[in-house]
N, C-alpha and C positions, 0 to 999 in steps of 0.2 A: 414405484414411488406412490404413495400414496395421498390422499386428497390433504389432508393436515400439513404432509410435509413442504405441498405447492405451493398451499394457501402463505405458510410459514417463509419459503422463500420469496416468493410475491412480493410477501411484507417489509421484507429486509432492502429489498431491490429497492422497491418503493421507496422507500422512508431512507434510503440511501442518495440516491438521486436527487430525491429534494432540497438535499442537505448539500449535494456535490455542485448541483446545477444552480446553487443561488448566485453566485458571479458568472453566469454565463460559460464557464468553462469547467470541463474534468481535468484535473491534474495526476501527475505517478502518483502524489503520495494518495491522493482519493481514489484510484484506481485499486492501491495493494489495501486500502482499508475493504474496497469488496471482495479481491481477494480472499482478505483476512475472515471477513463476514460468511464468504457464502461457502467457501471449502468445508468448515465446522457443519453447517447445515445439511452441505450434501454425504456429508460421512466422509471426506476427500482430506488424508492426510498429507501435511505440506511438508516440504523437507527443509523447509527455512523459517525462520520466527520474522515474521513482519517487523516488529519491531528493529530487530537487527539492520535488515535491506534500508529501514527508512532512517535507522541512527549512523548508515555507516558514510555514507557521505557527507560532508563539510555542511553545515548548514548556507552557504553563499553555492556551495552545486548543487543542494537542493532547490535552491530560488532559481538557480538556469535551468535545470530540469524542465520545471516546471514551465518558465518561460521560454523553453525551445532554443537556450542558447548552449554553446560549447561548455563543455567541462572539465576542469581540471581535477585530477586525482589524487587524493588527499596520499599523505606520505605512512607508509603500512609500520606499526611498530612489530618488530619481529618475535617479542617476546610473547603478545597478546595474539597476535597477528589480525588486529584492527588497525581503524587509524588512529594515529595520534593526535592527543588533543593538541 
């Protein structure tokens, strides 16, 4: 790896964090955005679209994620095989 590309991830991390840790806490969804951030950098292809992980649960089991509470499991449409709005 070479020095640009350190320097380049350094950056991201950085300028990640500062944006993650302004309330005091990291959550999943700030978590899959580093994810999302540093696999591209490192050359590391992902086998899932971020996007998808962070649209597929309920937006009220994203807020329990988040706050460490139980989750209930949104209902899978079988056609899409997402869930249903």
């Amino acid at each position: 790896m070479n020095f640009f590309k350190i320097l380049s991830i350094v950056s991201l991390i950085s300028s990640w964090m500062a944006k993650a840790l302004e309330d005091g806490k990291i959550t999943l969804r700030e978590a899959l955005e580093l994810i999302g951030l540093l696999a591209p950098a490192l050359g590391l292809p992902l086998d899932f679209e971020i996007a998808d992980v962070l649209e597929s649960p309920a937006p009220e089991n994203l807020a329990a994620i988040d706050e460490g509470k139980d989750v209930v499991e949104p209902e899978i449409d079988p056609e899409t095989g997402r869930p249903k709005a």
